[in-house]
Biotite code that builds the C-alpha atoms (Angstrom):
import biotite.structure as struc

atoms = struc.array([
    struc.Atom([-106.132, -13.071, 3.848], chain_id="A", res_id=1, res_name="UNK", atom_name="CA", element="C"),
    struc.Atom([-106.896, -14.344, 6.979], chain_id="A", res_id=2, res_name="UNK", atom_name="CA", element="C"),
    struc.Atom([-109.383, -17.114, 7.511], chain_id="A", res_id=3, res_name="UNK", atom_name="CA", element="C"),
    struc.Atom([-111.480, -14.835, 9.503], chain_id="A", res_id=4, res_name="UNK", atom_name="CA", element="C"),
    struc.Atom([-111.503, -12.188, 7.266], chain_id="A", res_id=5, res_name="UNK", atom_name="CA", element="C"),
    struc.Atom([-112.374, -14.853, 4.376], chain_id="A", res_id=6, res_name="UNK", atom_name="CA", element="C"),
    struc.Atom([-115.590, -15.519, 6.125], chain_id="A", res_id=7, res_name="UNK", atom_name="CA", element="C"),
    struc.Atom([-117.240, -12.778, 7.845], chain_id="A", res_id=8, res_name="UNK", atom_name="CA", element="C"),
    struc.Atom([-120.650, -12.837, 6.455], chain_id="A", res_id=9, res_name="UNK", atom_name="CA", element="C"),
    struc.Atom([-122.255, -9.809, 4.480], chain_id="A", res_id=10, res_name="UNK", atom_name="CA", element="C"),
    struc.Atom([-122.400, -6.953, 7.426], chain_id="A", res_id=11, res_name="UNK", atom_name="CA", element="C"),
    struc.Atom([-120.634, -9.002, 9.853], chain_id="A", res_id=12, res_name="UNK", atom_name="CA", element="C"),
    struc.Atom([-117.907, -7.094, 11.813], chain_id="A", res_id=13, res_name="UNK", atom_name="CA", element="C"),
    struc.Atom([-114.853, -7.882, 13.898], chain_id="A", res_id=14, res_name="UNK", atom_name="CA", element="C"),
    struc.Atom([-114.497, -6.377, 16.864], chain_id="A", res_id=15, res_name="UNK", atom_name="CA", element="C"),
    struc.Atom([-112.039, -7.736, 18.794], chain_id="A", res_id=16, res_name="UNK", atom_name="CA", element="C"),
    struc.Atom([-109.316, -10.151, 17.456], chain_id="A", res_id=17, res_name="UNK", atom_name="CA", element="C"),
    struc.Atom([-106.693, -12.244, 19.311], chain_id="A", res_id=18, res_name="UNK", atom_name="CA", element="C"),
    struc.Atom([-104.005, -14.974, 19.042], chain_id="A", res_id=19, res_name="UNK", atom_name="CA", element="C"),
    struc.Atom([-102.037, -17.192, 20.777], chain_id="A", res_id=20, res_name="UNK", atom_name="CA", element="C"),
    struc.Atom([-100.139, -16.450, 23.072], chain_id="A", res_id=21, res_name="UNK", atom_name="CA", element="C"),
    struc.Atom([-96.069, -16.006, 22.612], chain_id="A", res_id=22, res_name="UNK", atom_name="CA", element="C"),
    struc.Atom([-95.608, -17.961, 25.836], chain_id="A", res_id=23, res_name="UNK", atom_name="CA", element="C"),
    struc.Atom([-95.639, -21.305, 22.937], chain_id="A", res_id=24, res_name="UNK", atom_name="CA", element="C"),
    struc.Atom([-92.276, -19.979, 21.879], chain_id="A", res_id=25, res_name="UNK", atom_name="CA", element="C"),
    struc.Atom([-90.914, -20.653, 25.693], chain_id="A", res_id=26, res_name="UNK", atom_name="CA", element="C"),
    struc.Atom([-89.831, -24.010, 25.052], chain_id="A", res_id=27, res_name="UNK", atom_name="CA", element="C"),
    struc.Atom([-87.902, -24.081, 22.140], chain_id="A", res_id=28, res_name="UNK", atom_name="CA", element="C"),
    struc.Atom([-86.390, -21.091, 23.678], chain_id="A", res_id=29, res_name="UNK", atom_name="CA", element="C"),
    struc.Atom([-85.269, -22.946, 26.664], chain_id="A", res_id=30, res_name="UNK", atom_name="CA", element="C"),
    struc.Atom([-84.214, -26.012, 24.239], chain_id="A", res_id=31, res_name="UNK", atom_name="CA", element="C"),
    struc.Atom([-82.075, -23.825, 22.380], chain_id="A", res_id=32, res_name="UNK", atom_name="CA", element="C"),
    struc.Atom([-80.265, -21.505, 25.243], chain_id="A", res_id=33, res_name="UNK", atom_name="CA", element="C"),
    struc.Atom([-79.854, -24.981, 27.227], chain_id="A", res_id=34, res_name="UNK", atom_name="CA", element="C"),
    struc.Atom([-78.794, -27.707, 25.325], chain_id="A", res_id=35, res_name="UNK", atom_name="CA", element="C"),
    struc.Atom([-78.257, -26.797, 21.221], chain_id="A", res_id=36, res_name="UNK", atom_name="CA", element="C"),
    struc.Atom([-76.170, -23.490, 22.540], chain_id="A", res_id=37, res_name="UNK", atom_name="CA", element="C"),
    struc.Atom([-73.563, -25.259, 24.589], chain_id="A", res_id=38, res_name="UNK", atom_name="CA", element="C"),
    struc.Atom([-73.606, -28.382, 21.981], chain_id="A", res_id=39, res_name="UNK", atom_name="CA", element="C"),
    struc.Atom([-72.841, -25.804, 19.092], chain_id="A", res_id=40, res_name="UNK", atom_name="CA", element="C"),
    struc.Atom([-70.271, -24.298, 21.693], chain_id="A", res_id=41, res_name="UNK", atom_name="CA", element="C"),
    struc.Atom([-68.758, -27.622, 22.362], chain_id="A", res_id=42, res_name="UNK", atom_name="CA", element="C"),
    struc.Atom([-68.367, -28.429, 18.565], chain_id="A", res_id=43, res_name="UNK", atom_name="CA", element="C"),
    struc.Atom([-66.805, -25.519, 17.533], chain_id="A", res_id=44, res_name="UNK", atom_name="CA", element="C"),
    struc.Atom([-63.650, -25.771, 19.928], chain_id="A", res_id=45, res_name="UNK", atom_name="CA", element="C"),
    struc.Atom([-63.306, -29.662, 18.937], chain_id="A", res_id=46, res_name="UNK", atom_name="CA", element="C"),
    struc.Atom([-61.962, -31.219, 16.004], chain_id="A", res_id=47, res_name="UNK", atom_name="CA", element="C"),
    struc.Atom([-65.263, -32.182, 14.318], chain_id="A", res_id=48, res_name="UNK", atom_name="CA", element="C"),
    struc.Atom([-65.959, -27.970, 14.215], chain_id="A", res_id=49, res_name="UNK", atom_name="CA", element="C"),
    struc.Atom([-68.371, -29.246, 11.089], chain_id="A", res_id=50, res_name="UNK", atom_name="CA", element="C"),
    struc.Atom([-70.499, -31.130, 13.142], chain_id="A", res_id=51, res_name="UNK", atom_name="CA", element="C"),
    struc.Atom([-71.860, -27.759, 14.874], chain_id="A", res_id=52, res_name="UNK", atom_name="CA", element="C"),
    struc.Atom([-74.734, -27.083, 12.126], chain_id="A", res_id=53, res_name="UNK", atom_name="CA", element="C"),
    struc.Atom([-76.172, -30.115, 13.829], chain_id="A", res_id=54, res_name="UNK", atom_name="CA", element="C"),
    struc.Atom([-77.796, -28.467, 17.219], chain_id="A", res_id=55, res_name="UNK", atom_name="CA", element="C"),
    struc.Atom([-77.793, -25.275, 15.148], chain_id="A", res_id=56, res_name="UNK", atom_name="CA", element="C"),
    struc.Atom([-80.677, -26.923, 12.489], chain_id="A", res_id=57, res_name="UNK", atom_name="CA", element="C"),
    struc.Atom([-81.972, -28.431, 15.736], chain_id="A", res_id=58, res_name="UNK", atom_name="CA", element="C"),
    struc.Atom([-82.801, -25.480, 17.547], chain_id="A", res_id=59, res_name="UNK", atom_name="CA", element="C"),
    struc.Atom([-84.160, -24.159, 14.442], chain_id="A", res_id=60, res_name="UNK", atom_name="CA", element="C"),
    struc.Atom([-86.566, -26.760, 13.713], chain_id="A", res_id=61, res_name="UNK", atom_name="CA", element="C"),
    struc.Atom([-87.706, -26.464, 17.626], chain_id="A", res_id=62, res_name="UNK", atom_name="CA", element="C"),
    struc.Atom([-89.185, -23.013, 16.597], chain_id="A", res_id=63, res_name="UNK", atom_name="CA", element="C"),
    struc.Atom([-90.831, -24.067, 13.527], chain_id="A", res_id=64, res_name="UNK", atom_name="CA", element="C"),
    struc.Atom([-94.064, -25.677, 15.174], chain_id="A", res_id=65, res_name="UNK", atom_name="CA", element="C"),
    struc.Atom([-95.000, -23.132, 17.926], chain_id="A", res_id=66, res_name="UNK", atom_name="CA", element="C"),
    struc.Atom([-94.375, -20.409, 14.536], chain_id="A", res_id=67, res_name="UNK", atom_name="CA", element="C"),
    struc.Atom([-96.959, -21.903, 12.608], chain_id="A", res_id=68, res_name="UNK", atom_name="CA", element="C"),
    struc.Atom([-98.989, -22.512, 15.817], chain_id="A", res_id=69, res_name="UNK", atom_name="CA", element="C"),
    struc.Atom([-99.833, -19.195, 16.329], chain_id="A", res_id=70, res_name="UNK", atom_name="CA", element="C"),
    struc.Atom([-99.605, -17.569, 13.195], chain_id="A", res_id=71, res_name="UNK", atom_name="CA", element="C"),
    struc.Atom([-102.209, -19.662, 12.136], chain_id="A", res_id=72, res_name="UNK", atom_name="CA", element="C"),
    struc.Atom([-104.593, -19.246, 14.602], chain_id="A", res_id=73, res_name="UNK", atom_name="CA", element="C"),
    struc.Atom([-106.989, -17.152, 14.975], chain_id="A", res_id=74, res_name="UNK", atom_name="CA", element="C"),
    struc.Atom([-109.457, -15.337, 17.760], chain_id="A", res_id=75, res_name="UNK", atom_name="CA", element="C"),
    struc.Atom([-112.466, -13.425, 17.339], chain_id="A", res_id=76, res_name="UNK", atom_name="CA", element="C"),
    struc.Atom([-115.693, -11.823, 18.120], chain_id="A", res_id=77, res_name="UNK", atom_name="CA", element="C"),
    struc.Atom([-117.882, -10.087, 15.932], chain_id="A", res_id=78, res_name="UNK", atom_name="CA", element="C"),
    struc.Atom([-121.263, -8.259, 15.975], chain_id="A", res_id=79, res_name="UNK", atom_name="CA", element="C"),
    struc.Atom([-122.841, -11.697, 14.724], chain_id="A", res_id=80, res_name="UNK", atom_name="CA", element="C"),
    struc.Atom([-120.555, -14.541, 16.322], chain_id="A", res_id=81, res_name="UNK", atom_name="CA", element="C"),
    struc.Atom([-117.306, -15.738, 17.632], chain_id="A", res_id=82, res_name="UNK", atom_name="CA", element="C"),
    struc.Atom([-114.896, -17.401, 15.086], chain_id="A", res_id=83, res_name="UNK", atom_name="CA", element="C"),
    struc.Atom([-112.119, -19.385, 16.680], chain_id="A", res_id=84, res_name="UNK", atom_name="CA", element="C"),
    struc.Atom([-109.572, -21.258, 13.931], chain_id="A", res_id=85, res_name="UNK", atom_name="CA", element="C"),
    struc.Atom([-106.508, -23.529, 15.370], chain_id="A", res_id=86, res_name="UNK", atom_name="CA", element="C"),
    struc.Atom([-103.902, -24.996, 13.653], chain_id="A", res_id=87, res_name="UNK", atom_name="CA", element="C"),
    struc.Atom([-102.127, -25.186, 10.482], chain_id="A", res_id=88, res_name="UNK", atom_name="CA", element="C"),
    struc.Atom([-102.183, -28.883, 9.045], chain_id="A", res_id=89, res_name="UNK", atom_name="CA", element="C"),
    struc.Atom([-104.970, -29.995, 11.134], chain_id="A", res_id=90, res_name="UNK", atom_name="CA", element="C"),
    struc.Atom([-107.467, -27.360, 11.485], chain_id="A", res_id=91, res_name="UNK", atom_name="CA", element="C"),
    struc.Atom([-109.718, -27.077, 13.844], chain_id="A", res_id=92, res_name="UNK", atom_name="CA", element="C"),
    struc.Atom([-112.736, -24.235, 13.569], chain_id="A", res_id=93, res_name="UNK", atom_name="CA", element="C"),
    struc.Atom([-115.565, -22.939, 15.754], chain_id="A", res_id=94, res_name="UNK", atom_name="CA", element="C"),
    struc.Atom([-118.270, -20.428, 14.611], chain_id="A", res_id=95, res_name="UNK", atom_name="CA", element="C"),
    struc.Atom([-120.834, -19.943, 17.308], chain_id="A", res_id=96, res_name="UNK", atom_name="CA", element="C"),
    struc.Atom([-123.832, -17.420, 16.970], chain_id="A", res_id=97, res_name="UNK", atom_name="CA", element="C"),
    struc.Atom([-123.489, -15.048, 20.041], chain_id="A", res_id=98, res_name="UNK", atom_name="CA", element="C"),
    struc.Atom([-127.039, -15.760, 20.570], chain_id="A", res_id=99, res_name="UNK", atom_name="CA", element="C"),
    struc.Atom([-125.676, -19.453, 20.840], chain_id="A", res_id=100, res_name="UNK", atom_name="CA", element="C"),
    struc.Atom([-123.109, -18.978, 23.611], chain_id="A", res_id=101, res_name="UNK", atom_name="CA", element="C"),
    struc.Atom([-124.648, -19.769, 26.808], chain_id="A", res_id=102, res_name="UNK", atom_name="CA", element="C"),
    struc.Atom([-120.733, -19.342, 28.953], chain_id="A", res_id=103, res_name="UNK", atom_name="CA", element="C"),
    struc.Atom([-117.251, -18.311, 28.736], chain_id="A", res_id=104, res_name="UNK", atom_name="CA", element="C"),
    struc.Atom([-114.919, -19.287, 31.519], chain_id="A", res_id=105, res_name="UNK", atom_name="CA", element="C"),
    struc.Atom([-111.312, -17.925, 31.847], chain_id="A", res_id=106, res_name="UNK", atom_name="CA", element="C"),
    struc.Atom([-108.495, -20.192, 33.629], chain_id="A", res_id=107, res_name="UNK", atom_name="CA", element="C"),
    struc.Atom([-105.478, -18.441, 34.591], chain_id="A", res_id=108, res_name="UNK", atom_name="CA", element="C"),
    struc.Atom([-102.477, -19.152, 36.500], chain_id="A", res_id=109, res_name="UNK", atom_name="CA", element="C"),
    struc.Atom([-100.533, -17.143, 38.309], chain_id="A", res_id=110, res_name="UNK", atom_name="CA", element="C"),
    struc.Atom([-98.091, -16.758, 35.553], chain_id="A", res_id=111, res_name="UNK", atom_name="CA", element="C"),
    struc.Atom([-100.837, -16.457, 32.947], chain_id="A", res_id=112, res_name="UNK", atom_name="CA", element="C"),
    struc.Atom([-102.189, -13.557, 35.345], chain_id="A", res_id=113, res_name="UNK", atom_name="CA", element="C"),
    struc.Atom([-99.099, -12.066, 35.336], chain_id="A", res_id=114, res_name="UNK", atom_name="CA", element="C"),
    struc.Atom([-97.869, -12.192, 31.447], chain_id="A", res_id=115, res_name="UNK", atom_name="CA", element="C"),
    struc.Atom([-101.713, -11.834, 29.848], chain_id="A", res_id=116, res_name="UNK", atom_name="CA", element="C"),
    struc.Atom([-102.659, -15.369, 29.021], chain_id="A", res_id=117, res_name="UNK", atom_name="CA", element="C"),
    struc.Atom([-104.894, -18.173, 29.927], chain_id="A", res_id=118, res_name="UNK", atom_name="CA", element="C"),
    struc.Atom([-107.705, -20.501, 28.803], chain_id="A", res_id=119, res_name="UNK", atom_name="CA", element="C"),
    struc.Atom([-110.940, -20.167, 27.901], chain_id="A", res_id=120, res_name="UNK", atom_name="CA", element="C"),
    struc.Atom([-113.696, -22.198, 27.285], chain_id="A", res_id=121, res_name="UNK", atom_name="CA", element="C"),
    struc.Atom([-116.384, -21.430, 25.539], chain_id="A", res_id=122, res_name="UNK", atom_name="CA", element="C"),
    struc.Atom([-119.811, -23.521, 26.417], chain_id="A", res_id=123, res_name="UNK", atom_name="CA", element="C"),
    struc.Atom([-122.883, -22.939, 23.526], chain_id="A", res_id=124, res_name="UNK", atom_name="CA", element="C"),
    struc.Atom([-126.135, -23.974, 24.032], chain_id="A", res_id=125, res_name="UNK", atom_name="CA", element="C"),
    struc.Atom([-126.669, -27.860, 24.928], chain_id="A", res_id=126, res_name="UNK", atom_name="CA", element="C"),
    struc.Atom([-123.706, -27.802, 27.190], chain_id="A", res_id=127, res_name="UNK", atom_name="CA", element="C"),
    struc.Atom([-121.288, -28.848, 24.572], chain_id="A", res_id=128, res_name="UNK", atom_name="CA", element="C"),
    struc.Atom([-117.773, -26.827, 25.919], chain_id="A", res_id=129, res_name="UNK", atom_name="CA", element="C"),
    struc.Atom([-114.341, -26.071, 23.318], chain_id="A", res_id=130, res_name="UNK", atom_name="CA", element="C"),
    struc.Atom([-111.641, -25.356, 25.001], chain_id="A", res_id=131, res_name="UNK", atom_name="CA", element="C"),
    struc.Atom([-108.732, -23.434, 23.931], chain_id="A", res_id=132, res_name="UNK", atom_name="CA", element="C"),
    struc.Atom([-104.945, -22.735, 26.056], chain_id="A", res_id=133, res_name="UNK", atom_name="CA", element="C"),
    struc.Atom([-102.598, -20.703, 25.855], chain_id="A", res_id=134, res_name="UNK", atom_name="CA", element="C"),
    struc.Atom([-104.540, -17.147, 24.535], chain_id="A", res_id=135, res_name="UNK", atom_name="CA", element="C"),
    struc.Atom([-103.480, -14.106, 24.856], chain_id="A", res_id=136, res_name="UNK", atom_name="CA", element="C"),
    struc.Atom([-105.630, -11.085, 26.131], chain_id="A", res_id=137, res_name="UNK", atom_name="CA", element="C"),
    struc.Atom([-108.323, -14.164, 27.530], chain_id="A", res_id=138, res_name="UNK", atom_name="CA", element="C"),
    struc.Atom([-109.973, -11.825, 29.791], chain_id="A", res_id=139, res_name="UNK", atom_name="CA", element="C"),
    struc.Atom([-110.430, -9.175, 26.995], chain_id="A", res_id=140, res_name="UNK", atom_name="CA", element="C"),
    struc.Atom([-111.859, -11.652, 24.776], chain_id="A", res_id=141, res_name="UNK", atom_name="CA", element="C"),
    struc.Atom([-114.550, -12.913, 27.490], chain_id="A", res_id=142, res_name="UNK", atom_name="CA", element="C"),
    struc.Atom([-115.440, -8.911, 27.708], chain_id="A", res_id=143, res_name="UNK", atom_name="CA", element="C"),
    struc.Atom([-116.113, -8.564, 23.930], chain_id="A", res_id=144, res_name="UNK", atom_name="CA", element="C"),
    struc.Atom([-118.198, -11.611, 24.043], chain_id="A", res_id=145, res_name="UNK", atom_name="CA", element="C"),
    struc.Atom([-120.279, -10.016, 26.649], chain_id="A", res_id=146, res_name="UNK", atom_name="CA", element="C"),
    struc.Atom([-120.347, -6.583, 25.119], chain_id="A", res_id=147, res_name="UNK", atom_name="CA", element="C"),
    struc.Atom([-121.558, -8.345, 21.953], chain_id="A", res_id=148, res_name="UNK", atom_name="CA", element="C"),
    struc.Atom([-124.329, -10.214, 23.270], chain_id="A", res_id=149, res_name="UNK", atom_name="CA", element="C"),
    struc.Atom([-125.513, -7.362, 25.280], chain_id="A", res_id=150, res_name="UNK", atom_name="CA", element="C"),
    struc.Atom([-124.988, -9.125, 28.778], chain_id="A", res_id=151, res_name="UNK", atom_name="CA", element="C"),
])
């Protein structure tokens, strides 16, 4: 069960729900196609052929943290709040009432324009801001926020 499924409150609803975005899995992509590739390559028409499991565990590994990056976290909004959970070892979470949110600001790039993702940071009352990279569907999630809170 998810963690915000584990704590909606009694009548509380989700109504939209997002993640991270898979842009995270762009570097070990690169890191694998670039270097562990053509190392694995390169061992396997040498003589030490056994020495090719090396950049092939490598490039594994390099997937294994942006993985449990966004499988683990967790975007939403619901009829009573937003719930925002990050991180697998180290958590970090943020419930804010709706009627607590004073802002949300959306950052995008060009390429974050173009593929669906961005930042957004979310400011509740007394100024205090979270921010959070790297989300996909960041414009939706503003949208919800405002069609929850009525604004």
């Amino acid at each position: 069960m998810s963690y915000i499924d584990a704590h909606l409150l009694p009548g509380e609803a989700v109504t939209f729900r997002t993640r991270l975005h898979w842009k995270v899995y762009l570097g070990p992509f690169f890191f694998s196609l670039l270097l562990c590739v053509p190392l694995v390559v390169l061992a396997l028409n040498s003589e030490n052929r056994s020495l090719a499991w090396i950049p092939g565990v490598l490039a594994l590994v390099s997937w294994v943290k942006p993985w449990l990056e966004r499988h683990s976290s967790e975007f939403a909004v619901t009829n009573r709040r937003v719930i925002i959970k990050v991180g697998f070892f180290n958590t970090r979470s943020v419930e804010l009432l709706l009627s607590k949110i004073e802002a949300i600001a959306v950052n995008q790039s060009i390429g974050g324009r173009m593929l669906g993702y961005g930042e957004i940071v979310v400011t509740g009352s007394g100024g205090t801001e979270e921010r959070f990279d790297h989300i996909q569907t960041p414009l939706e999630f503003r949208q919800a926020v405002q069609a929850a809170t009525g604004s």
